[in-house]
N, C-alpha and C positions, 0 to 999 in steps of 0.2 A: 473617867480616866483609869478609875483599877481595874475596872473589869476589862478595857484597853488592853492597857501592862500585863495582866495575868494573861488574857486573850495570843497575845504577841511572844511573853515568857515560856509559853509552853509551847507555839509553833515553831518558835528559833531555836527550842531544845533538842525536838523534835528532831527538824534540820541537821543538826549537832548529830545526836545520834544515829541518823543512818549515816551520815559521812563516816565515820565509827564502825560502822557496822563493816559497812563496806569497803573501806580499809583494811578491816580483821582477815575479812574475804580474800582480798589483794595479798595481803600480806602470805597467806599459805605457797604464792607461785604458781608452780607446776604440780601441787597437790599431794598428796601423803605419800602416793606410790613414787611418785619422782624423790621423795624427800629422800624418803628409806633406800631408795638406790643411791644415793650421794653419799648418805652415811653407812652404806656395805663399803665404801671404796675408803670409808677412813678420811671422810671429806667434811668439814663446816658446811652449814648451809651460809648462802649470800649474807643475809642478816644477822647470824651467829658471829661471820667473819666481820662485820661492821661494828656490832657489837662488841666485841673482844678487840677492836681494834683503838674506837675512840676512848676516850681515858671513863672512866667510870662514874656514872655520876654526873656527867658534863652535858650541856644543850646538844641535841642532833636537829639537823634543820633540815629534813627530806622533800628534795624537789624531784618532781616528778611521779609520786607513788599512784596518781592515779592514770597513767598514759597509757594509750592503748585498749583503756576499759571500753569493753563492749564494741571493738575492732577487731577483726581478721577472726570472725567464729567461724568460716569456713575454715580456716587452718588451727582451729583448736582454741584460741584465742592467744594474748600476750599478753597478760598481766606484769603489769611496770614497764611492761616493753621489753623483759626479759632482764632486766638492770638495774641496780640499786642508785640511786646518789644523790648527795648531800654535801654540808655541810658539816663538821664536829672539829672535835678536837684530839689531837693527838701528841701526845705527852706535851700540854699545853698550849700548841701551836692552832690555830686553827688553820683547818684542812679542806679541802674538794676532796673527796671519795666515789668514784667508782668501782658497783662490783656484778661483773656480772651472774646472771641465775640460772644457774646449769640445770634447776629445776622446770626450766621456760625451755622447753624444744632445745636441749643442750645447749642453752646458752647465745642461740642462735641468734644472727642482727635481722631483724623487721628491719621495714623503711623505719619504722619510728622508731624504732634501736638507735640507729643513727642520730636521728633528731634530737634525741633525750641525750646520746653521746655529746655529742655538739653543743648542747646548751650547756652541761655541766664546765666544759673548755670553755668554753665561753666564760663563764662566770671563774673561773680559775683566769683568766686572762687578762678580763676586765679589773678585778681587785688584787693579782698580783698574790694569787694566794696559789702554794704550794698544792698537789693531785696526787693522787694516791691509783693509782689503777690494782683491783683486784681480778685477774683475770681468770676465765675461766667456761671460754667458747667456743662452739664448733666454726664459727665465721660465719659468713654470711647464709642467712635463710631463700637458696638457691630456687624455690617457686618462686620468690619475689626480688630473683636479681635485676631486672630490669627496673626496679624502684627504688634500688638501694649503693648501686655499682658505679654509675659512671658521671655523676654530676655533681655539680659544683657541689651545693650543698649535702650530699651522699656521703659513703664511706672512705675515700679516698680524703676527705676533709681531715678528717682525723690524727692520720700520720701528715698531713700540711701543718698541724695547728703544734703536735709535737714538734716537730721541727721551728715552729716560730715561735712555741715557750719555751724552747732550750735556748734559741738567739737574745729571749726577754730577759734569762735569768730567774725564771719560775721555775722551781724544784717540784721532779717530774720522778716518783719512787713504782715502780710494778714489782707486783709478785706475781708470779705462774706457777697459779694454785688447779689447773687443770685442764683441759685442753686451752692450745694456742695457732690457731691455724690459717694457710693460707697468708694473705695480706694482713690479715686479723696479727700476723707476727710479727711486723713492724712495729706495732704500739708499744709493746715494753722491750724490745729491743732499743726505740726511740728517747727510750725516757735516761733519765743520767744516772738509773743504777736498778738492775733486775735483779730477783732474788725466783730458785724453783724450788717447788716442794717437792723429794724424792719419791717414785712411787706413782703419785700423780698427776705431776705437771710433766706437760711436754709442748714443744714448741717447733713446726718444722714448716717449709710452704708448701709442701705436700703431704699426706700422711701415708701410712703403705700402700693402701690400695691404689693410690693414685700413682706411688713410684713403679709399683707392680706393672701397671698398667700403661705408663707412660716408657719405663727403662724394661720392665724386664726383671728388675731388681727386689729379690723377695727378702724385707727385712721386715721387722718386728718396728713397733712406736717407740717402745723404749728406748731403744739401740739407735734409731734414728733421731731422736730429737727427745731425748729421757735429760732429767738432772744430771747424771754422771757424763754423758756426750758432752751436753756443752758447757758441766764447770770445769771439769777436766781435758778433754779434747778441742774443742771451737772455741771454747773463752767466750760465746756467745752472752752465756750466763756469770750475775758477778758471784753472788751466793746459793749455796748448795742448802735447804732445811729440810730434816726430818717428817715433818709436819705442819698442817696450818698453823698452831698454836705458835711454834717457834717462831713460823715464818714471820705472824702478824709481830710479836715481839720485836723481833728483829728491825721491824719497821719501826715502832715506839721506839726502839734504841737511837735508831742513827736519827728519828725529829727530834729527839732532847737535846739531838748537838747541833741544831742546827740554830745560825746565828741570828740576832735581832733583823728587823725591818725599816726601812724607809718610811716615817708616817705621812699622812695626808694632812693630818693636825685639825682632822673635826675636835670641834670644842667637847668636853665631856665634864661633868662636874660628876658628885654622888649621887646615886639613885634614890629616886623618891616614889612612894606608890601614889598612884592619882587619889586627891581625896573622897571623890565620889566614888561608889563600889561602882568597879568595872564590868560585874556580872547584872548592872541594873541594862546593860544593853540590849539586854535578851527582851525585854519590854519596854524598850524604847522606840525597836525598829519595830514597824508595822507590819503586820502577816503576811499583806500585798504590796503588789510594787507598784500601786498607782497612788495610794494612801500618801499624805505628808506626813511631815516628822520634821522637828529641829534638829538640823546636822549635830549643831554647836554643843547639843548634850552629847551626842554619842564623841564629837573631841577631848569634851571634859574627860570624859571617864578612861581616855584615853593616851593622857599625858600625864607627867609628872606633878603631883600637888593640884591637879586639875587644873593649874592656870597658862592660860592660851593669851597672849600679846598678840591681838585682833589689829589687823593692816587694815585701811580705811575702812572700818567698822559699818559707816553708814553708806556708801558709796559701793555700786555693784553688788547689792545686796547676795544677789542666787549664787554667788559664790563667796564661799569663808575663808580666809588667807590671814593668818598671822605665824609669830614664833611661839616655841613650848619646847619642853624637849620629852626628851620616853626613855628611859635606862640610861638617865644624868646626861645622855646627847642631844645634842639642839639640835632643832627642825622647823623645817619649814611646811605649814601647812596651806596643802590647797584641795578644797573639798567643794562641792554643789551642796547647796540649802536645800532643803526640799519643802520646805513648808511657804507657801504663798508668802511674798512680799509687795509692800506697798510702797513707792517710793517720796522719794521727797517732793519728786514732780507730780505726783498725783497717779502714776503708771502701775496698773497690778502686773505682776512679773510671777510666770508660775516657778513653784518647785520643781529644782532638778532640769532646765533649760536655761543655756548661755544665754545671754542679753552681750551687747554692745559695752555697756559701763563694766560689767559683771569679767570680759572677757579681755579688757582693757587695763583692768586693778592686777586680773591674775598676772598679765605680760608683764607687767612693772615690780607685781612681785616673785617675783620668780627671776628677774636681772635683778632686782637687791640680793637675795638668797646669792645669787654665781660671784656679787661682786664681795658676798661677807665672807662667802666656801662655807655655807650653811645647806645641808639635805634636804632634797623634797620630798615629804612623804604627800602623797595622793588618794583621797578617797574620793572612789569614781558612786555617784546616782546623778547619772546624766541621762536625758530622753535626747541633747541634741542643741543645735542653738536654735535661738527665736529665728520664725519665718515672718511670711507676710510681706506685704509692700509697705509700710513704718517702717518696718525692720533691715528692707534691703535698704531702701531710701534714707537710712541711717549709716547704712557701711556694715552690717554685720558680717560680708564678706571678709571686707580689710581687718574689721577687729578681729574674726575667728584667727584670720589668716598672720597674723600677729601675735595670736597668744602661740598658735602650732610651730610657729616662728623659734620663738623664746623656748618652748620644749624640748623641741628638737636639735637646739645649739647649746643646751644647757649642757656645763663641765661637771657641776656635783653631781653627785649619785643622785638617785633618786627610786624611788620605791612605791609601787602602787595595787592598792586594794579597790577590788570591786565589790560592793557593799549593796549595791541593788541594781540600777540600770546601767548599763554602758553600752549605747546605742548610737550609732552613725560617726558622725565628725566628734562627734562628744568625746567616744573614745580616744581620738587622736589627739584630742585638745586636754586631755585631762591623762596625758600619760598611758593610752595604750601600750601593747605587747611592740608596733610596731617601730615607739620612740625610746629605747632600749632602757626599759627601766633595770637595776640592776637586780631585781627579784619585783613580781608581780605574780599575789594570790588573789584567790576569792575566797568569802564569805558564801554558806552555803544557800542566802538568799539573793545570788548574784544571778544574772539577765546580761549577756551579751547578744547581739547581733547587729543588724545595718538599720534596725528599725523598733520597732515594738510588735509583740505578734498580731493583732488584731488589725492595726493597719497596714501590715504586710500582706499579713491571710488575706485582705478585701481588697488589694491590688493587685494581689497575684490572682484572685478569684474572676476579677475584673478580666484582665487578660484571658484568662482559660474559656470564659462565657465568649467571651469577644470572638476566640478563636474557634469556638465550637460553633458559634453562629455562622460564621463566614462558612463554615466547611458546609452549613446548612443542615447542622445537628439539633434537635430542640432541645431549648432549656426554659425550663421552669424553674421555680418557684423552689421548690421543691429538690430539683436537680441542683442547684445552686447553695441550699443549703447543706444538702450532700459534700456538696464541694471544697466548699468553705470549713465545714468541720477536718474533715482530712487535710485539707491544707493547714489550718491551724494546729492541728496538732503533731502534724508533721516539723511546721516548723516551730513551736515550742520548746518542742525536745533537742531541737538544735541550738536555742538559747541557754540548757543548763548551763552549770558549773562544770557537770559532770562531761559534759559532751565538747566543754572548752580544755578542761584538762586531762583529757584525754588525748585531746590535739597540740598539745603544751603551748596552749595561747593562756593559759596563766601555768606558774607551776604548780600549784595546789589549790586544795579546796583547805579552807582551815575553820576551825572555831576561831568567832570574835575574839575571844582571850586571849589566842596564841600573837597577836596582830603585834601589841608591843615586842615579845619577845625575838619577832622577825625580822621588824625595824631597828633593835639594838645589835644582834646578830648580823644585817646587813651595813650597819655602819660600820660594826668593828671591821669588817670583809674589807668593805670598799676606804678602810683607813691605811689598808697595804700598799695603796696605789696610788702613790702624790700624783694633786693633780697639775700636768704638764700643759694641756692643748688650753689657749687663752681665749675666753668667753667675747665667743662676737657675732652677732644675729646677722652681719649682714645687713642687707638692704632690707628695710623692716615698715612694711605698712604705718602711712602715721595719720 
């Protein structure tokens, strides 16, 4: 067992540190020389501005810093996607923050600019929580207007969603701290109160070249769309600042007077640390993700005082459901077992695969959790539900289709990690990306895709022989082994972390340790937002 634990302690460190690493990476932007041209102009960089903005000292909770990694390297690449944002706080209130990175192609919107825009509103919308825009873009990234211009989910969303969190009553503050351009000028136009930096911020839907070239008309940036045009002239703008420093101030000023909230009334007592050291998880999870493990240690070490009030303990074993809480808030846990179970019928039930009972306990609990307005946190190592003919011939259609049922109707927040596999229906069933949890990280030993690689790799290999035979191509022995390795590692690398969040199908990659701190952060979020819409599944598999 130690040499296990130490075996496992030093691979999830490991893990740890290059997420770390390559974060450090991410975090440069646009790289020394773009920096040093921001600060010729008298300019914060993105992160300086975020910095200096949230109160000191306080949690910051960065969704999205890995997007875009290792996309568009013809076009130089997008680190962050060109955008900052988050979560923090600002003179105590907790906040949404976008900023963009003028270090990133000036600032410019990738398709996944947008996406990353979009989720941040989103999550400003969902918990009812105040947005901060720092802006500071040339608009849209023009090779790639046709992927970012004209649909639904696109750049036009953006100034839709302003418009519908001014109608919500969610406090909407921008600063134009440097360029503002095109349609890109709506968004802090849209919000209920804009602030420019003199000097460097300007804001027009054309810039000269383009009035040049369209009127005729030869004017300068400044004069066109400068601080002094529209505090003084167009009224465009509400406040005129000297500088970033000011500007960000300015914002800390007017969130100190901004008035209390509507709570949700999640339950919260005083925080307690879990009694078990939470750092023993680094040698609890296994090196692989075929390996079992007891889920139930890594919940200990994960809740307050380590104690977990276990929902039908002996019943539906491969999955674990009870209450606990994590920074004094009650939760509700729903996790996969991974370690082989034997049941009372006599049935071995592997690790980390729904069963019928298993899929049945969760659906029930998960309607107690909506009818207490208790949270569900989610630890995803799913392979998938049970197959086979027992299994069909059992209903594990109706059960799956029952528990996705109850997920996808549930009113509480909910919040989910992927901690090793999360593969096919499993994902859906245990709180995917695509049943809106209202934050969803990974663990940097996490596995997404529609399957596992290895039985992917030999059905797609399957086909490719199959198809090369018809054409009347030889395959051997040999050829197939060929194939089979490129296929698998083709699609491996499509199961990281890294390659999920980059596609912001989770928003981070995080260290185990940060896990609580997301889930207390995500309740407090999702505490701004009474819940209104009343818990009803509907016609429900029975």
């Amino acid at each position: 067992m130690d040499i296990d634990f130490n075996k496992n302690e030093d691979i999830n460190k490991q893990l740890v540190y290059e997420v770390n690493n390559r974060l450090k990476k991410i975090y440069q932007g646009g790289g020394e020389k773009a920096a040093a041209k921001q600060k010729e102009k008298g300019k914060m960089l993105a992160r300086e501005r975020v910095a200096n903005l949230i109160d000191r000292d306080s949690n910051w909770l960065e969704i999205g810093a890995f997007v875009g990694d290792g996309m568009y390297a013809e076009h130089g690449g997008c680190p962050s996607g060109g955008v900052i944002t988050g979560i923090g706080y600002v003179s105590g209130r907790q906040c949404v923050i976008v900023a963009n990175d003028a270090t990133v192609k000036a600032g410019a919107w990738f398709p996944i600019t947008a996406k990353k825009n979009l989720r941040a509103q989103e999550i400003a919308m969902e918990n009812r929580l105040p947005i901060i825009y720092l802006v500071d873009s040339a608009g849209v990234y023009l090779p790639l207007q046709d992927e970012i211009f004209p649909d639904k989910e696109h750049f036009g969303r953006i100034f839709r969603n302003n418009a519908l969190m001014s109608s919500m009553g969610i406090i909407q503050i921008s600063a134009i701290m440097g360029s503002c351009v095109a349609g890109g000028a709506y968004l802090p136009i849209m919000s209920d109160e804009a602030m420019i930096v003199e000097g460097t911020g300007s804001v027009f839907l054309a810039g000269s070249f383009l009035v040049k070239s369209a009127i005729g008309e030869d004017i300068d940036n400044e004069t066109l769309g400068g601080a002094t045009t529209h505090c003084e002239i167009s009224g465009v703008t509400d406040y005129k600042q000297p500088n970033d420093k000011t500007c960000l101030e300015s914002i800390r000023k007017i969130m100190s007077m901004v008035g209390d909230f509507n709570k949700a009334g999640f339950d919260r007592i005083k925080t307690v640390q879990p009694k078990l050291d939470s750092k023993e998880i680094y040698g609890l999870l296994p090196d692989n993700r075929e390996k079992a493990y007891d889920m139930r240690e890594i919940i200990l070490r994960l809740l307050d005082n380590s104690e977990l009030e276990e929902y039908k303990e002996g019943y539906g074993q491969s999955i674990i459901c009870g209450l606990g809480r994590v920074d004094g808030w009650a939760v509700g846990i729903v996790a996969n077992q991974r370690k082989v179970i034997k049941s009372k019928k006599g049935e071995m039930q592997f690790g980390g695969v729904i069963y019928s009972d298993s899929a049945d306990k969760a659906t029930r609990f998960i309607m107690n959790c909506n009818q207490k307005k208790i949270p569900l946190v989610f630890l995803q190592d799913v392979t998938g539900f049970m197959v086979g003919s027992r299994s069909e011939q059992g209903g594990i259609i109706k059960d799956g289709a029952k528990m996705v049922n109850a997920v996808a109707n549930s009113v509480v927040p909910k919040f989910t990690f992927v901690i090793g596999n999360s593969y096919g229906a499993g994902n859906y069933a245990m709180c995917g990306k695509a049943y809106d949890p209202r934050l969803i990280y990974a663990w940097p030993s996490a596995k997404i895709a529609v399957m596992g690689g290895s039985q992917a790799a030999k059905t797609l290999v399957q086909m490719q022989a199959a198809g090369m035979k018809a054409r009347g191509e030889d395959v051997n022995e040999e050829k197939e082994a060929e194939l089979l390795k490129q296929t698998t590692d083709r699609y491996n690398a499509q199961t990281t972390p890294y390659y999920a969040a980059a596609r912001l199908w989770v928003d981070g990659i995080i260290d185990p340790l940060e896990t609580r701190k997301i889930i207390s952060m995500g309740i407090e979020a999702a505490n701004h937002s009474p819940i209104e819409k009343p818990f009803n599944v509907g016609v429900i598999q029975t």
